[in-house]
PDBQT receptor file of N, H, CA, C and O in Angstrom, charges set to zero:
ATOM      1  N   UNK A   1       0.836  -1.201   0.000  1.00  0.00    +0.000 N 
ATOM      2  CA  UNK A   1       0.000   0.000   0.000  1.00  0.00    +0.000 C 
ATOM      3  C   UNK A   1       0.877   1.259   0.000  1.00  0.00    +0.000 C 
ATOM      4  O   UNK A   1       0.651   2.246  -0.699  1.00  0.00    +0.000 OA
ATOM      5  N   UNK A   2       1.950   1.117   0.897  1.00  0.00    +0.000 N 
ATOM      6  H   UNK A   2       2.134   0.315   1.465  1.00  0.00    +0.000 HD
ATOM      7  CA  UNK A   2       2.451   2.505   0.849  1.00  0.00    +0.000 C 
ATOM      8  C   UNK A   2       3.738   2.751  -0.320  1.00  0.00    +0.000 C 
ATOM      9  O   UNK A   2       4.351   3.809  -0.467  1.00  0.00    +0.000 OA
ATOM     10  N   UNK A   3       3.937   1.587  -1.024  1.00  0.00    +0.000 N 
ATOM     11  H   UNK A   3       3.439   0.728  -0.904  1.00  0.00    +0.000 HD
ATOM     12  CA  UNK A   3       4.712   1.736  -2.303  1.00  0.00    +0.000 C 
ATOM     13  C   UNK A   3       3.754   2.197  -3.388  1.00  0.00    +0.000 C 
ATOM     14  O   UNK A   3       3.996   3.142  -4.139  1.00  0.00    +0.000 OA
ATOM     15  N   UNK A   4       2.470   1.345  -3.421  1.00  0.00    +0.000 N 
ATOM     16  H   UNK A   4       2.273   0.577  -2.811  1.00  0.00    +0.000 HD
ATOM     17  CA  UNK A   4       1.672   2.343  -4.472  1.00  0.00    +0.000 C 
ATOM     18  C   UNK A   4       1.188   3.856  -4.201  1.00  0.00    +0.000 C 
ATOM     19  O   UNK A   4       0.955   4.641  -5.120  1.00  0.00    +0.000 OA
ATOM     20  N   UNK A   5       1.039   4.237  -2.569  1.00  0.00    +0.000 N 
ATOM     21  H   UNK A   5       1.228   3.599  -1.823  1.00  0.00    +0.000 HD
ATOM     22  CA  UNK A   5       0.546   5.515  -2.358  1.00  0.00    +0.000 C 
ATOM     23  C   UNK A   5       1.855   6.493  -2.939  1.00  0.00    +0.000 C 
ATOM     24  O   UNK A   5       1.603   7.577  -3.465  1.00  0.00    +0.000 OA
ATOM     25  N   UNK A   6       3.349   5.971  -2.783  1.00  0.00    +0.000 N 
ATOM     26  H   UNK A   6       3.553   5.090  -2.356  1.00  0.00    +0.000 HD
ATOM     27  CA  UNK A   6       4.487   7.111  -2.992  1.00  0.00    +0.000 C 
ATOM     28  C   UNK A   6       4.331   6.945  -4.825  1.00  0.00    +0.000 C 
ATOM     29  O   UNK A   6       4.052   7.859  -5.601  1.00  0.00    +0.000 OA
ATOM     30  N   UNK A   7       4.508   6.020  -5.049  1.00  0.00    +0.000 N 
ATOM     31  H   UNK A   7       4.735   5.277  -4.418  1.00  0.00    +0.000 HD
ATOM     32  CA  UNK A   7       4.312   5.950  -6.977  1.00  0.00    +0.000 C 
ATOM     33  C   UNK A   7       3.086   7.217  -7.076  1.00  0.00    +0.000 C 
ATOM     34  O   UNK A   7       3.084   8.109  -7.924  1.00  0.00    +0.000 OA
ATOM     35  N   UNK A   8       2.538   7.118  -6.486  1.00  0.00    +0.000 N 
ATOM     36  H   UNK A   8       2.540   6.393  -5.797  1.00  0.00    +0.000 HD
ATOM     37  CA  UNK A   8       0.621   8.100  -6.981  1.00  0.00    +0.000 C 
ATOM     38  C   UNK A   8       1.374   9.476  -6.396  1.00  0.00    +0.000 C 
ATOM     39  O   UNK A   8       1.134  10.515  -7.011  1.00  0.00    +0.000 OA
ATOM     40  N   UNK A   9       2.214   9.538  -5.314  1.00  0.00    +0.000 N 
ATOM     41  H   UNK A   9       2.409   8.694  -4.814  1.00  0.00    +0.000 HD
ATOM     42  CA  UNK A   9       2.407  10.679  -4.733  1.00  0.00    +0.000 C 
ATOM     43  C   UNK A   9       3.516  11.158  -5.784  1.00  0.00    +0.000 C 
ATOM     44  O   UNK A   9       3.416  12.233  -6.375  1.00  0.00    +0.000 OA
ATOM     45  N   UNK A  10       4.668  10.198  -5.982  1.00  0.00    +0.000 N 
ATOM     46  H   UNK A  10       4.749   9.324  -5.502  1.00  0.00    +0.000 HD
ATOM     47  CA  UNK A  10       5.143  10.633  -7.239  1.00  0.00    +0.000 C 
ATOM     48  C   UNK A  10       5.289  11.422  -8.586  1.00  0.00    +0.000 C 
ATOM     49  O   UNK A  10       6.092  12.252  -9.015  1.00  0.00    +0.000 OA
ATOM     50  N   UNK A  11       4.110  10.773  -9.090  1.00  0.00    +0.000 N 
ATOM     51  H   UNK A  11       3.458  10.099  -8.742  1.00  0.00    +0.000 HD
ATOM     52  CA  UNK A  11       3.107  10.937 -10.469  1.00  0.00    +0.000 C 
ATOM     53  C   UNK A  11       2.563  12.238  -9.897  1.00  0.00    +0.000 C 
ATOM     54  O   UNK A  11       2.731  13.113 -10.746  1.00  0.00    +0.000 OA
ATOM     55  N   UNK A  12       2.001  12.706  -8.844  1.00  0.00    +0.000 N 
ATOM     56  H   UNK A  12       1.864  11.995  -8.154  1.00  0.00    +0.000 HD
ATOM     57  CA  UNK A  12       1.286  13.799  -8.703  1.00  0.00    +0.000 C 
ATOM     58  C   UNK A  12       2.296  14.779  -8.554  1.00  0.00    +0.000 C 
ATOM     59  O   UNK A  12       2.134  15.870  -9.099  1.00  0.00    +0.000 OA
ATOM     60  N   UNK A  13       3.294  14.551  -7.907  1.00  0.00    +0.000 N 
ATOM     61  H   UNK A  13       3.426  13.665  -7.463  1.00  0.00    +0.000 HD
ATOM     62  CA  UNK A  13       4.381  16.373  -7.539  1.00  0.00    +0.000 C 
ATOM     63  C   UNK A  13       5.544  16.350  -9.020  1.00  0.00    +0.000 C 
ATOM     64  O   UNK A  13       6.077  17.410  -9.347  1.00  0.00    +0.000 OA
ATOM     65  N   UNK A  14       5.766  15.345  -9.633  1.00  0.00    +0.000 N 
ATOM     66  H   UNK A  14       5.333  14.484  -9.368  1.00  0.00    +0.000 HD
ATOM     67  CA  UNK A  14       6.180  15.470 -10.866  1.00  0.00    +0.000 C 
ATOM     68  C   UNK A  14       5.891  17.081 -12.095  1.00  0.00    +0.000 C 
ATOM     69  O   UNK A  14       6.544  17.967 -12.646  1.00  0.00    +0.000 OA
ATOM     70  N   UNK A  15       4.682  16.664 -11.976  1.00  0.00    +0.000 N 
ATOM     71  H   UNK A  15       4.152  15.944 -11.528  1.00  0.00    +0.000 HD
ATOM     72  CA  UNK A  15       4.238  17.779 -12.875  1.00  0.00    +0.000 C 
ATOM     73  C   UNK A  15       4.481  19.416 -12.324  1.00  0.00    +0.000 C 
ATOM     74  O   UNK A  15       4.963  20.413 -12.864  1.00  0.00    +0.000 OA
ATOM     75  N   UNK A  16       3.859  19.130 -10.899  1.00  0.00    +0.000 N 
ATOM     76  H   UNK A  16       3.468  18.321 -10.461  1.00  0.00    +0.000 HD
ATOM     77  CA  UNK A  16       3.930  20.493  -9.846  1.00  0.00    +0.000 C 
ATOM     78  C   UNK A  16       5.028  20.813  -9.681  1.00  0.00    +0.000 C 
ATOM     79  O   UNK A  16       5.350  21.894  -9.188  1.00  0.00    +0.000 OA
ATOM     80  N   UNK A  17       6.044  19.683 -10.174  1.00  0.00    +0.000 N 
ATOM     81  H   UNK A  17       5.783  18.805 -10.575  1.00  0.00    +0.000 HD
ATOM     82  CA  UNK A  17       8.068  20.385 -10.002  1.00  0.00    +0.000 C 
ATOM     83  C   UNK A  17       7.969  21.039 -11.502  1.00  0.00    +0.000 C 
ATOM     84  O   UNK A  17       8.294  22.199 -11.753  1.00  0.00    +0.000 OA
ATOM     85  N   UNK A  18       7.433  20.033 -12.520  1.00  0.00    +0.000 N 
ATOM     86  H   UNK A  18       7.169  19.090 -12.316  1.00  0.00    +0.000 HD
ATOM     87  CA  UNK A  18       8.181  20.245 -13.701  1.00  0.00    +0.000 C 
ATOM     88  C   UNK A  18       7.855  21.962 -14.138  1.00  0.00    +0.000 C 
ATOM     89  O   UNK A  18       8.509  22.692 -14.882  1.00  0.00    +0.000 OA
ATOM     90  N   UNK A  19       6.779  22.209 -13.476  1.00  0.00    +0.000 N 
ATOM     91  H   UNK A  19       6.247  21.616 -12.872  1.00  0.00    +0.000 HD
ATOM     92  CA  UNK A  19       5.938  23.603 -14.101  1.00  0.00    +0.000 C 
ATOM     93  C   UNK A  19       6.550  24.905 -14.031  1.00  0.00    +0.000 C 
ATOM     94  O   UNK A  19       6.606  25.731 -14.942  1.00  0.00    +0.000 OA
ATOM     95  N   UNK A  20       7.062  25.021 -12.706  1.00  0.00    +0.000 N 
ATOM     96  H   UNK A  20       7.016  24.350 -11.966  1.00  0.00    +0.000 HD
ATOM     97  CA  UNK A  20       7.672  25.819 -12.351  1.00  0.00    +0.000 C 
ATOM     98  C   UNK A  20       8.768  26.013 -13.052  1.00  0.00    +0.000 C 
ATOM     99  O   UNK A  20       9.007  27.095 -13.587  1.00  0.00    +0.000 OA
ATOM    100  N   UNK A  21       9.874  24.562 -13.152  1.00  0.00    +0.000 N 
ATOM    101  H   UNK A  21       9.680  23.683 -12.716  1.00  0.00    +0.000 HD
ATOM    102  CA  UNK A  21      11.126  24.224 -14.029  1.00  0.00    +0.000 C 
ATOM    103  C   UNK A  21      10.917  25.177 -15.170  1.00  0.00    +0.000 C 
ATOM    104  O   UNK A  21      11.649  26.144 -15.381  1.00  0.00    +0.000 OA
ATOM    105  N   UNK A  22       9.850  24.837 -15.908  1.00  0.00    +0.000 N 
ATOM    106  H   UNK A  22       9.256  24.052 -15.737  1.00  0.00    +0.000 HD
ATOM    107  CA  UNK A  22      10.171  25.316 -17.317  1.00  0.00    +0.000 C 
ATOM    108  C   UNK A  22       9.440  26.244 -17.085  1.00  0.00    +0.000 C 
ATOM    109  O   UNK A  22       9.344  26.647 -18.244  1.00  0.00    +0.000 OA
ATOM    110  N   UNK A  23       8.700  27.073 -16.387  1.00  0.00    +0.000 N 
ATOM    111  H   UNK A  23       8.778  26.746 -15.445  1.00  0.00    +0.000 HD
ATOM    112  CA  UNK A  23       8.777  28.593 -16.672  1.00  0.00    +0.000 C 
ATOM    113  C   UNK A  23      10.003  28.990 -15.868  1.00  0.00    +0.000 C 
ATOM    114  O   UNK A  23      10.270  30.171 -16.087  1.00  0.00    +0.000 OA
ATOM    115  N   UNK A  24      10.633  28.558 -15.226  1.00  0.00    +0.000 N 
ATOM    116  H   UNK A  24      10.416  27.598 -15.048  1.00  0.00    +0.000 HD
ATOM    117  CA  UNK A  24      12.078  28.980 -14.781  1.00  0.00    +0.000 C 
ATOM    118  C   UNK A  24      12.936  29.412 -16.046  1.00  0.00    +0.000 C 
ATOM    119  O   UNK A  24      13.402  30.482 -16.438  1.00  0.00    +0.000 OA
ATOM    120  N   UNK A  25      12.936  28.022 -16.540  1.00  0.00    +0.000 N 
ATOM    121  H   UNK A  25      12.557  27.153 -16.222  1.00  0.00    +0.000 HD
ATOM    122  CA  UNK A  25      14.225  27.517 -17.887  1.00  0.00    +0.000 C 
ATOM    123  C   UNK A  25      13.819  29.239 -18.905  1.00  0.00    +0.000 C 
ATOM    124  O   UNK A  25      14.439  30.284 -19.101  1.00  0.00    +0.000 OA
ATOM    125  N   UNK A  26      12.413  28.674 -19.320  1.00  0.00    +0.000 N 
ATOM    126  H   UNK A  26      11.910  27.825 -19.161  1.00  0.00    +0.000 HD
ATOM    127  CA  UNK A  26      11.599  30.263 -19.941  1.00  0.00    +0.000 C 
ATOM    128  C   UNK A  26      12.235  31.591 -19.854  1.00  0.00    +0.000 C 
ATOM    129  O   UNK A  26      12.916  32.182 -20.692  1.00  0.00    +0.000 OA
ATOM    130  N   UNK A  27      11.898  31.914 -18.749  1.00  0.00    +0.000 N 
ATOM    131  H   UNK A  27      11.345  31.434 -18.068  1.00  0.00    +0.000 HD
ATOM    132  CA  UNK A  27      12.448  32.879 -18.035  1.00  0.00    +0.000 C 
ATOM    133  C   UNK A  27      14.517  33.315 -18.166  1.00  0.00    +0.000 C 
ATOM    134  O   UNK A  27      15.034  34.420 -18.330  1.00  0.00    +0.000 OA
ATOM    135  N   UNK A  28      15.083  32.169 -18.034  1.00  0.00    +0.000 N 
ATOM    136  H   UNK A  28      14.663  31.271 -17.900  1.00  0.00    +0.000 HD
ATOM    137  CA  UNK A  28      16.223  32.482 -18.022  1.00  0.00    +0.000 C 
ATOM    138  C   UNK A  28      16.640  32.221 -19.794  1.00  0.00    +0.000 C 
ATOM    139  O   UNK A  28      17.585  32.857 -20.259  1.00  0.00    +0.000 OA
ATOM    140  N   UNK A  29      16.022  31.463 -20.484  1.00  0.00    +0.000 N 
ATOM    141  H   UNK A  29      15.254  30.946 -20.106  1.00  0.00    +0.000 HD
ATOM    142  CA  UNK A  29      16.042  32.008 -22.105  1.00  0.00    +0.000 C 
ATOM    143  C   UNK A  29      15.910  33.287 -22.356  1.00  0.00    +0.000 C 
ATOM    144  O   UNK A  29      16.765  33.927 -22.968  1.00  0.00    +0.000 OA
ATOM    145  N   UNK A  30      14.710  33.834 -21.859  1.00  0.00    +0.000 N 
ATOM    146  H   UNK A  30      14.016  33.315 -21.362  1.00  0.00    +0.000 HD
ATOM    147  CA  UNK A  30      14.427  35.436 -22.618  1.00  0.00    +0.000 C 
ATOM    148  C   UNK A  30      15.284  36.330 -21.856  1.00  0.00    +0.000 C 
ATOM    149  O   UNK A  30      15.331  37.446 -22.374  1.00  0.00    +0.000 OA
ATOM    150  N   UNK A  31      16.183  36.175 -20.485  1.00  0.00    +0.000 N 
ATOM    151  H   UNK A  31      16.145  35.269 -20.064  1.00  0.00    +0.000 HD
ATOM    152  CA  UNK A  31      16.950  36.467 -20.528  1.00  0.00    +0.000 C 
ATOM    153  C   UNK A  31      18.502  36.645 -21.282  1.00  0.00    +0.000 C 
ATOM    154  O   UNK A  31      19.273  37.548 -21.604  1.00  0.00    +0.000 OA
ATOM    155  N   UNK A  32      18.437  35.660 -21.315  1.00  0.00    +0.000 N 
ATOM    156  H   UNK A  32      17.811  34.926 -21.053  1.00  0.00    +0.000 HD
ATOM    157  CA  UNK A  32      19.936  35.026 -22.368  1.00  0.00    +0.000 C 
ATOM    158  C   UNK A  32      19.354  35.758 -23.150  1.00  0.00    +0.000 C 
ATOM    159  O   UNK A  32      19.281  36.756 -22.434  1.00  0.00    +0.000 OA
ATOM    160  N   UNK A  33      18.648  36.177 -24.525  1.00  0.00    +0.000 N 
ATOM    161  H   UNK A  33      18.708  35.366 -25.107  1.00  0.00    +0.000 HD
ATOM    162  CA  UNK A  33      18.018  36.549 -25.541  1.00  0.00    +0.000 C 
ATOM    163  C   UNK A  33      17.667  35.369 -26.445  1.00  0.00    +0.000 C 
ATOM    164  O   UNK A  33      18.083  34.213 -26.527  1.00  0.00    +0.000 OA
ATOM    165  N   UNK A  34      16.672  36.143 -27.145  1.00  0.00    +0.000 N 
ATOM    166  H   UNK A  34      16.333  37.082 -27.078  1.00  0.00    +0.000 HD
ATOM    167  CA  UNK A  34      15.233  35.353 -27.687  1.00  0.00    +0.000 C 
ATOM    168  C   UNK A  34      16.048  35.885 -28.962  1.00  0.00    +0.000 C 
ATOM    169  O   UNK A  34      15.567  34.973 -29.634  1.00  0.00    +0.000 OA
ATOM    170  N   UNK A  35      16.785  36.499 -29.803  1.00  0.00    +0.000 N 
ATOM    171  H   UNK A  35      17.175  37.240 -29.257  1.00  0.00    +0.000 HD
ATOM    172  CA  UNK A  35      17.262  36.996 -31.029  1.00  0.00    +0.000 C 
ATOM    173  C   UNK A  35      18.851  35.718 -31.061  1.00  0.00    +0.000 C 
ATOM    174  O   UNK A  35      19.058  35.073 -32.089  1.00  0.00    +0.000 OA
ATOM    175  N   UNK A  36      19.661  35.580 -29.979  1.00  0.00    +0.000 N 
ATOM    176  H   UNK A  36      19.493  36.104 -29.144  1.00  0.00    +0.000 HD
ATOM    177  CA  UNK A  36      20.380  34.406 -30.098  1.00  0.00    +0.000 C 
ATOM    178  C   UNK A  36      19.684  32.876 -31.023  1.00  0.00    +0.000 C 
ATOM    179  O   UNK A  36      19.854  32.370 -32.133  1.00  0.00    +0.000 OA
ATOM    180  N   UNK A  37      18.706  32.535 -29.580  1.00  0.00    +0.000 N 
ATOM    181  H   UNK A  37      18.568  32.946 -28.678  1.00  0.00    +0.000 HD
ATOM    182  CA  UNK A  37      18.242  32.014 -30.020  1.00  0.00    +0.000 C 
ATOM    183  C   UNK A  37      17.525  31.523 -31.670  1.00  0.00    +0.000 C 
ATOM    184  O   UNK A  37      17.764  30.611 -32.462  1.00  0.00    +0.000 OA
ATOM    185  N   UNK A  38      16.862  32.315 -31.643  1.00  0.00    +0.000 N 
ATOM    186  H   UNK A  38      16.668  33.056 -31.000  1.00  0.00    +0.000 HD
ATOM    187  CA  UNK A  38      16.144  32.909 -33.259  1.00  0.00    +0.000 C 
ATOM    188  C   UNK A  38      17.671  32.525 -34.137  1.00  0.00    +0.000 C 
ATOM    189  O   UNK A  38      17.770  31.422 -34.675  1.00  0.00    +0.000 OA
ATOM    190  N   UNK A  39      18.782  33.510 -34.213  1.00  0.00    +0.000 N 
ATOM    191  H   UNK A  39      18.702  34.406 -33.776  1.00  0.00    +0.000 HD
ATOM    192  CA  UNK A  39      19.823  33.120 -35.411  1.00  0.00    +0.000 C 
ATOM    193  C   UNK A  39      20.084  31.284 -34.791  1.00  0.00    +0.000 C 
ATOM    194  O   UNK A  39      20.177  30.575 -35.793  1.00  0.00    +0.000 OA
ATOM    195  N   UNK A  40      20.154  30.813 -34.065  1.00  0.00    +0.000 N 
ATOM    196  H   UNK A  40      20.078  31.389 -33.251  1.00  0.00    +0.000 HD
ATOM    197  CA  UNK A  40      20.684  29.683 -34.105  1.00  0.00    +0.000 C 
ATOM    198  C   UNK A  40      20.121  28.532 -34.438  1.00  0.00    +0.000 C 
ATOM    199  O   UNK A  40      20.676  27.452 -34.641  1.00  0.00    +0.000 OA
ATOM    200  N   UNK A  41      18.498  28.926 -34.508  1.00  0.00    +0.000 N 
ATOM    201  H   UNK A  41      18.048  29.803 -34.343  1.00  0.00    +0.000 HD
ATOM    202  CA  UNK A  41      17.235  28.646 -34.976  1.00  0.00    +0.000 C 
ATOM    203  C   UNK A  41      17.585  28.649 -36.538  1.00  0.00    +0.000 C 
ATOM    204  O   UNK A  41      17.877  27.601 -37.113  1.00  0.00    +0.000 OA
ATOM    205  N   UNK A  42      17.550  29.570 -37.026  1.00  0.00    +0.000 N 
ATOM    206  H   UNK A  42      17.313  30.421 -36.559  1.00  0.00    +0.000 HD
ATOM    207  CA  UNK A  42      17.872  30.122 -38.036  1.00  0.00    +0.000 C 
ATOM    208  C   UNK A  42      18.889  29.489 -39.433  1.00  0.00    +0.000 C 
ATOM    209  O   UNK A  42      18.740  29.368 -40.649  1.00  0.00    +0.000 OA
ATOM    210  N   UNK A  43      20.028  29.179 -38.356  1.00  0.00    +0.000 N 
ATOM    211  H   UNK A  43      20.149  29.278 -37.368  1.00  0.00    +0.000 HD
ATOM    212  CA  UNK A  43      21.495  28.292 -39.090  1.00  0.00    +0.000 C 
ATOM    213  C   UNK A  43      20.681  27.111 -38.600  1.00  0.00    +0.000 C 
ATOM    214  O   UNK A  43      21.336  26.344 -39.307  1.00  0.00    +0.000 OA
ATOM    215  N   UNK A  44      20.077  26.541 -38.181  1.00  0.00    +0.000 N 
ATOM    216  H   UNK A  44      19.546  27.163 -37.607  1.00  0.00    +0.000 HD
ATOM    217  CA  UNK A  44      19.825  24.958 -37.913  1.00  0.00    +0.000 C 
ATOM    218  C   UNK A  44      19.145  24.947 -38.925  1.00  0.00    +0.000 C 
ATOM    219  O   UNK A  44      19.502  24.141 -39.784  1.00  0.00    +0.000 OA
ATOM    220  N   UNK A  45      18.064  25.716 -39.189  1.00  0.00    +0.000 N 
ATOM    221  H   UNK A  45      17.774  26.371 -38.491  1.00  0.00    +0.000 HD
ATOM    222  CA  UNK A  45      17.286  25.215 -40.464  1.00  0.00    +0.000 C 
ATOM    223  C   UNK A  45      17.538  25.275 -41.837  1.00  0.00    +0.000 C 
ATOM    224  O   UNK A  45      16.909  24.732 -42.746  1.00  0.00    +0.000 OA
ATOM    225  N   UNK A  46      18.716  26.133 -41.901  1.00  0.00    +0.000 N 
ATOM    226  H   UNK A  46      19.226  26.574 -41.163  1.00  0.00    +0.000 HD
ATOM    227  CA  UNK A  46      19.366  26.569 -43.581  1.00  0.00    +0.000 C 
ATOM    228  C   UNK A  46      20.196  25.394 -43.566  1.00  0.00    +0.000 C 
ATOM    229  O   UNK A  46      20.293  24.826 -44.655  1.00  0.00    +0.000 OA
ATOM    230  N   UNK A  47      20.834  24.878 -42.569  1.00  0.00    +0.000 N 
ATOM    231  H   UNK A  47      20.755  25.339 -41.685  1.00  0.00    +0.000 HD
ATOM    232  CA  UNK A  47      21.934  23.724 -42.708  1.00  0.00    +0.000 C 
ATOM    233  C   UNK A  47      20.951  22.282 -43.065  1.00  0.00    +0.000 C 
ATOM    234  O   UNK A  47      21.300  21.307 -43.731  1.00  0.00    +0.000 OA
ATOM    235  N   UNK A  48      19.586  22.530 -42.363  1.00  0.00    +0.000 N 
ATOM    236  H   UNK A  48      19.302  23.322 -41.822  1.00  0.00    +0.000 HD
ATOM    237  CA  UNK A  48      18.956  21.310 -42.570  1.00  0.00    +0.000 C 
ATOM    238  C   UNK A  48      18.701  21.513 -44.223  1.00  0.00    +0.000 C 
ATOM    239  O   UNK A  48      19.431  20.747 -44.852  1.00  0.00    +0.000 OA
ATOM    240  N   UNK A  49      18.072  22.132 -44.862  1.00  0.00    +0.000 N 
ATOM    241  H   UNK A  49      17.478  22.754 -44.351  1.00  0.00    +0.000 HD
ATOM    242  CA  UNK A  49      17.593  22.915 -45.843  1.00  0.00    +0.000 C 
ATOM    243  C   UNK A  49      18.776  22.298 -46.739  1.00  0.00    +0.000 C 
ATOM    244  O   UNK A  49      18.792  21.252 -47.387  1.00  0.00    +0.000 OA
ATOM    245  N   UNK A  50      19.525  23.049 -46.608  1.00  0.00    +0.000 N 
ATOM    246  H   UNK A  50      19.512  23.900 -46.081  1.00  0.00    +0.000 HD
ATOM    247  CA  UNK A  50      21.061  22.306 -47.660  1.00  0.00    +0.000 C 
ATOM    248  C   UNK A  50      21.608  21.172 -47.714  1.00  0.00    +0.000 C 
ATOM    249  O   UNK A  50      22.242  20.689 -48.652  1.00  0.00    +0.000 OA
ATOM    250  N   UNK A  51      21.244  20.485 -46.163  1.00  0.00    +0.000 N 
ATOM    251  H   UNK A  51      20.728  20.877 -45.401  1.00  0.00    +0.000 HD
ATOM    252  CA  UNK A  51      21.654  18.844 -45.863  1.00  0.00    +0.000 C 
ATOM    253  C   UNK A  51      20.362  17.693 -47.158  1.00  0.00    +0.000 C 
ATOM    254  O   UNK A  51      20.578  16.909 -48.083  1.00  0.00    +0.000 OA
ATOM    255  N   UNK A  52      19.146  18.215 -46.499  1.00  0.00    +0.000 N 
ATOM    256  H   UNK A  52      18.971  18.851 -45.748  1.00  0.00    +0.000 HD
ATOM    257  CA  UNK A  52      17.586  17.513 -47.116  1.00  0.00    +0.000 C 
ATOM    258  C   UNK A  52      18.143  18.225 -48.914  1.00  0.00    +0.000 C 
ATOM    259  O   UNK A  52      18.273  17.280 -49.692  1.00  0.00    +0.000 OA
ATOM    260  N   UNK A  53      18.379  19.288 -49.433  1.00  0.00    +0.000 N 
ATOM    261  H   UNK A  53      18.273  20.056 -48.801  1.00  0.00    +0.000 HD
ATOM    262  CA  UNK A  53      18.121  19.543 -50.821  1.00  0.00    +0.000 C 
ATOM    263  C   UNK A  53      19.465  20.553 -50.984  1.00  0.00    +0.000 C 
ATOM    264  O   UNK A  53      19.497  21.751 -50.699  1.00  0.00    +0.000 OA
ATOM    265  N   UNK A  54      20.646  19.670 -51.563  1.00  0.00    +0.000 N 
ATOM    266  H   UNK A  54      20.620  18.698 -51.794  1.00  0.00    +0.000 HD
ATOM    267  CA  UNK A  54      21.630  19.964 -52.006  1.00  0.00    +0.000 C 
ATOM    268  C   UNK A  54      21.510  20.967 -52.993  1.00  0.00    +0.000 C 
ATOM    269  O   UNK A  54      22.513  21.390 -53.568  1.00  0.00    +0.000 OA
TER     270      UNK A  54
């Protein structure tokens, strides 16, 4: 009983950690900048682009 109650207790604070996490992670992206991002965005898809159609 109390191995399935911690699995259920588990499964339940999982999400309630993860939420916070990634508006954390969020948060410290648009710090770093959102225009980094974007060019590196940017070269990933021209390289894919030229890799898929020579």
């Amino acid at each position: 009983m109390r191995d399935g109650s911690g699995v259920y207790l588990l499964f339940f604070l999982l999400p309630c950690s993860l939420i916070p996490l990634i508006l954390f992670l969020s948060f410290l992206s648009s710090l770093v900048g959102l225009r980094r991002w974007n060019l590196w965005w940017r070269g990933c898809k021209s390289t894919r682009m030229t890799v898929t159609n020579p």
